[in-house]
C-alpha positions as CSV (number, residue, x, y, z in Angstrom):
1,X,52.0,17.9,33.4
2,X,53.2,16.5,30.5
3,X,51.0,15.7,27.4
4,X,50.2,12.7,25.7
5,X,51.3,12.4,22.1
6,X,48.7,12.1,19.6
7,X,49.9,9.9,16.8
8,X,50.2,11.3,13.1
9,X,47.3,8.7,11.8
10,X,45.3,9.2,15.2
11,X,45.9,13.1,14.5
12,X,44.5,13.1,11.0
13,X,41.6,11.0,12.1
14,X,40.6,12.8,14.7
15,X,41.0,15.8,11.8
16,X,38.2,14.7,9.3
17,X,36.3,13.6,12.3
18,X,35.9,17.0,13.2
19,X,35.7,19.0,9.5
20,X,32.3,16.5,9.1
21,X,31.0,16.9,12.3
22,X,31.7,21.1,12.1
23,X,30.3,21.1,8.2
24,X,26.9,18.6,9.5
25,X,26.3,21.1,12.8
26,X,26.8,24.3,10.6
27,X,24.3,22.9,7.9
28,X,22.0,22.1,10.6
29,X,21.7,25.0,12.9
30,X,22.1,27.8,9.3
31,X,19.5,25.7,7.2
32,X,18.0,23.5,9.7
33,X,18.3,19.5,10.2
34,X,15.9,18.8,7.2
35,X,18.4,20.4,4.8
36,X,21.6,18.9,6.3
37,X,21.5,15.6,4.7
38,X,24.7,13.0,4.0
39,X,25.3,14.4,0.7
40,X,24.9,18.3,1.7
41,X,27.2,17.5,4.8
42,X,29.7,15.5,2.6
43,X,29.9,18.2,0.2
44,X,30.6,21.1,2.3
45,X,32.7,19.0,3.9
46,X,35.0,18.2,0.8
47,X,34.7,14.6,1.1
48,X,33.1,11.9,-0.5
49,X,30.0,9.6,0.6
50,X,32.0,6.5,1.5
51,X,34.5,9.0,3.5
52,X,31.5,10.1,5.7
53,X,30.2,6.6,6.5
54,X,33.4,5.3,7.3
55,X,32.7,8.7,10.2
56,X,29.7,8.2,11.3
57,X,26.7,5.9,10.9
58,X,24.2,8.6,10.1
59,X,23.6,12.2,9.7
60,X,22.2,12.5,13.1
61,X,25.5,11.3,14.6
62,X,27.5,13.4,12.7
63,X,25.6,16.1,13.5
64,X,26.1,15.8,17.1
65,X,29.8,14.9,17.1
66,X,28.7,11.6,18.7
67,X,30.1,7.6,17.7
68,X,28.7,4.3,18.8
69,X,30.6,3.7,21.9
70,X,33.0,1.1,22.8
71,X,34.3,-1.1,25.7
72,X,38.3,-0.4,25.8
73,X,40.8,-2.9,27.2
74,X,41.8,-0.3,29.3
75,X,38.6,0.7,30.6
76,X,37.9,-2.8,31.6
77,X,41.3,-3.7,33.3
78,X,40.4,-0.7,35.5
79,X,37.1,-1.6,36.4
80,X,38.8,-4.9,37.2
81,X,41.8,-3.4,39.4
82,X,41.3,-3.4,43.0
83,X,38.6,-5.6,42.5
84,X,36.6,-6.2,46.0
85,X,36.8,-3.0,47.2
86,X,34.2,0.1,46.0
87,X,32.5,-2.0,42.9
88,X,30.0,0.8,43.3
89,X,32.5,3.5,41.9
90,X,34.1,1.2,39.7
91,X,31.0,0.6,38.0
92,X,30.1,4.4,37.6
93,X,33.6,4.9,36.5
94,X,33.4,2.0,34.3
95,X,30.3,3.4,32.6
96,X,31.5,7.0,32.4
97,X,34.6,5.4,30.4
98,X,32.2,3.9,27.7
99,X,29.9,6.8,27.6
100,X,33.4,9.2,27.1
101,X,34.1,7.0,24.3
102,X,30.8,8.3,22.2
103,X,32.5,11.9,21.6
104,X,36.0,11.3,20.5
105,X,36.2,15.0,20.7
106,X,35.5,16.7,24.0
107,X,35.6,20.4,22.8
108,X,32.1,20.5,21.5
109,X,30.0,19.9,24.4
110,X,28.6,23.0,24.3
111,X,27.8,23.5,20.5
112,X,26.5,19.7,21.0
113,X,24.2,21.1,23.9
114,X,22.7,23.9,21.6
115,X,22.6,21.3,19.4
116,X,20.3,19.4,21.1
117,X,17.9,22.2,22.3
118,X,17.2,23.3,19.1
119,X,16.7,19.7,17.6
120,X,15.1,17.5,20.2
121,X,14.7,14.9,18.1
122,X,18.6,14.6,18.2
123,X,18.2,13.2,21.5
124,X,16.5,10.0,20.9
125,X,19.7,9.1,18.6
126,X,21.8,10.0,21.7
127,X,19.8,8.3,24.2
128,X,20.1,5.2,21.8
129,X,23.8,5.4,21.9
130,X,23.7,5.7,25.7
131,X,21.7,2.8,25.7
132,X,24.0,0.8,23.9
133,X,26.8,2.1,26.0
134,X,24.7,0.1,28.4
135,X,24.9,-3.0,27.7
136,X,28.4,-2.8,27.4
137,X,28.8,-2.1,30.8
138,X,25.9,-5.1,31.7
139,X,27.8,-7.6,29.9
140,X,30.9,-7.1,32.1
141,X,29.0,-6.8,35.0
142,X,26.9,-10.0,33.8
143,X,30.0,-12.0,33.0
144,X,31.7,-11.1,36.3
145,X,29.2,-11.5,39.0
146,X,27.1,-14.3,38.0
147,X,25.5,-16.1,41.1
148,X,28.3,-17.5,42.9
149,X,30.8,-14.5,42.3
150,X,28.4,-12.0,43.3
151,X,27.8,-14.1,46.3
152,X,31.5,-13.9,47.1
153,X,31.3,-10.0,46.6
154,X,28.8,-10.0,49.7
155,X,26.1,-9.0,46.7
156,X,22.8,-10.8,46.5
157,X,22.7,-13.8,44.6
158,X,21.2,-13.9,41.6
159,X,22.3,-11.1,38.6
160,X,19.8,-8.6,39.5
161,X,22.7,-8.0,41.3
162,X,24.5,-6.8,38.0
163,X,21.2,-5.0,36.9
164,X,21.1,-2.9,39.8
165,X,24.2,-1.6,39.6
166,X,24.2,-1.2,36.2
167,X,21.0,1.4,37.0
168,X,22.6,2.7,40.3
169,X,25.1,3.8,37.4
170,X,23.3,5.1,34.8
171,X,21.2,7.5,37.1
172,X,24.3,8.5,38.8
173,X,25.6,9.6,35.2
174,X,21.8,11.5,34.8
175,X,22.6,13.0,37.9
176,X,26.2,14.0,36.9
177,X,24.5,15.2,33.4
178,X,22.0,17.4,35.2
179,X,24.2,18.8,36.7
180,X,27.0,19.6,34.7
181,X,26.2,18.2,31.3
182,X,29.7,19.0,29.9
183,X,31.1,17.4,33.0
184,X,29.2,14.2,32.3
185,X,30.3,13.5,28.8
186,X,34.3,15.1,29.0
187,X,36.6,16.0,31.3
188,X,38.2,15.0,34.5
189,X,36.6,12.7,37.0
190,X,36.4,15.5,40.1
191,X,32.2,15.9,39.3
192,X,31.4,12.1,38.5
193,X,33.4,11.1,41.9
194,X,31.3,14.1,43.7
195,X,28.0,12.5,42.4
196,X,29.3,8.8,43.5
197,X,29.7,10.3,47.0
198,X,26.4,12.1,47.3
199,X,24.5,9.0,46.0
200,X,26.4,7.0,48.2
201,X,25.7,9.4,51.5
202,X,22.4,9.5,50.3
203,X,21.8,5.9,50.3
204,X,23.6,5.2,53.7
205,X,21.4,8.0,55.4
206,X,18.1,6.4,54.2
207,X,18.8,2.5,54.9
């Protein structure tokens, strides 16, 4: 399979991304997450202030290896392809494409989980992230099936419709998470599209 090209710029981005994000985690799990604070990370990270916002909004974030996530043009043309047909999985898929955009990085999923084990307060900075990743995903949703297009999609009218599968999605990614937490936030599709089917066998066995 052939790889995709990284561009130079992307490249060194992507770079300095990850010399803050390893010189915040090392500061934090050595001399805890008290001690690791923006001018501590940006020092042993040989850049300035200004170089580390332009990074990441706060500590906690760069601590993590996490970003405020983001609605691609791509991820919404594909959530919009086929449209009619499985908006279920499109809509998991759609939300697992914002949530992916939070770690621009994928190799530290499991430096991110120890991370987080060790500093449970982390996680309230990562669940607000998710929740913003949300409403991404709502505002398409709401903007597509307003009452007479959900109608049309043989959904209820009305945009609970939208609300409801914005948290049949969300709880399939908590499922996913559970699971597999690295297979949640990185990597192929092969676990999310195992979750979609069990939910969905799950749901059709109870009605």
């Amino acid at each position: 399979m052939q790889k995709t090209t990284v561009p130079l710029r992307e490249r060194n981005r992507l770079d300095t991304w990850a010399l803050i994000h390893n010189a915040a985690s090392s500061l934090a799990l050595e001399e805890g997450l008290t001690h690791a604070t923006v001018e501590a990370i940006a020092e042993s990270a040989g850049v300035s202030k200004r170089t580390f916002f332009n990074y990441f909004a706060t500590k906690e974030d760069a601590v993590l290896g996490i970003q405020a996530p983001t609605l691609t043009a791509d991820a919404e043309i594909a959530f919009r392809v086929n449209e009619g047909s499985d908006l279920f999985g499109r809509t998991v898929h759609l939300m697992v494409a914002v949530i992916r955009s939070m770690f621009p990085d994928d190799s530290f999923t499991a430096q991110r989980k120890e991370l987080s084990m060790q500093f449970p307060e982390l996680r309230k900075r990562m669940f607000e992230h998710v929740g913003a990743a949300e409403q991404l995903v709502e505002s398409v949703l709401m903007e597509r099936y307003n009452d007479h297009d959900a109608v049309r999609a043989g959904l209820p009218a009305g945009r609970e419709s939208a609300t409801a599968l914005l948290m049949l999605a969300g709880t399939v990614m908590r499922f996913t998470y559970k699971r597999d937490p690295g297979a949640a936030f990185s990597g192929g599709a092969g676990a999310v599209d195992e979750a979609i089917e069990i939910f969905r066998e799950v749901i059709q066995a109870t009605l």
